[in-house]
C-alpha positions as CSV (number, residue, x, y, z in Angstrom):
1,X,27.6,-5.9,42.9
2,X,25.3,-9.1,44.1
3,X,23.4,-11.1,40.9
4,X,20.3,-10.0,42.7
5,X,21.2,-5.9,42.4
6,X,22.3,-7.1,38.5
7,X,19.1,-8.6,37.5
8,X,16.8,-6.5,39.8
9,X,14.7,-3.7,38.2
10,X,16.2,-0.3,39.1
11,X,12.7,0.6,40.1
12,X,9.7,-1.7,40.6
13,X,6.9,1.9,40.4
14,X,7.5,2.6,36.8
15,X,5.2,2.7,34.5
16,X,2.3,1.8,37.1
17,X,1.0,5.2,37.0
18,X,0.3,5.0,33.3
19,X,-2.9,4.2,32.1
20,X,-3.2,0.5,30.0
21,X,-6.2,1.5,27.2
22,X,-3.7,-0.9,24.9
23,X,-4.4,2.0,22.2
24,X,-1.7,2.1,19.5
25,X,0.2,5.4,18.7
26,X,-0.9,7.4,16.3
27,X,2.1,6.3,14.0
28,X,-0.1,6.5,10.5
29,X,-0.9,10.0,11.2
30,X,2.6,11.3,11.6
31,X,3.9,9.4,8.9
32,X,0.9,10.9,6.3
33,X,2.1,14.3,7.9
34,X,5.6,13.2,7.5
35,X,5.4,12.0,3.9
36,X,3.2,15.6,3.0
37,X,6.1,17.6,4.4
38,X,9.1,16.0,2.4
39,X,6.5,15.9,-0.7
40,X,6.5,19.8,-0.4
41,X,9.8,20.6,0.5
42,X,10.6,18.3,-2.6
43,X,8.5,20.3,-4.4
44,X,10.3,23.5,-3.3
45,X,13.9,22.2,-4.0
46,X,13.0,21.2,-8.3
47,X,11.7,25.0,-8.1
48,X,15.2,26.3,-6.6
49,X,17.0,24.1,-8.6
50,X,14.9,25.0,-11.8
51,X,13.9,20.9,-12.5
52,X,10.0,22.8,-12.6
53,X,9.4,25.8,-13.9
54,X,6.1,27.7,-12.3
């Protein structure tokens, strides 16, 4: 294998078909959904486990 075929991109295309808006993912939303859904199933565990009593 040549230096050139080391150090080449395996294809130059990618990612050119994507649009660049430079928006951020919506990382803040998953996590609050995220953090809501192992604060219930918390919640649901101390009621198996009798730690709260309903």
């Amino acid at each position: 294998m040549t230096t050139e075929a080391k150090f080449a991109a395996a294809n130059k295309k990618v990612g050119t078909d994507v649009a660049k808006t430079g928006a951020k993912p919506p990382y803040t939303f998953r996590t609050a959904i995220s953090l809501l859904l192992l604060a219930g199933n918390i919640l649901v565990a101390a009621i198996y486990f009798h730690l709260i009593n309903p």
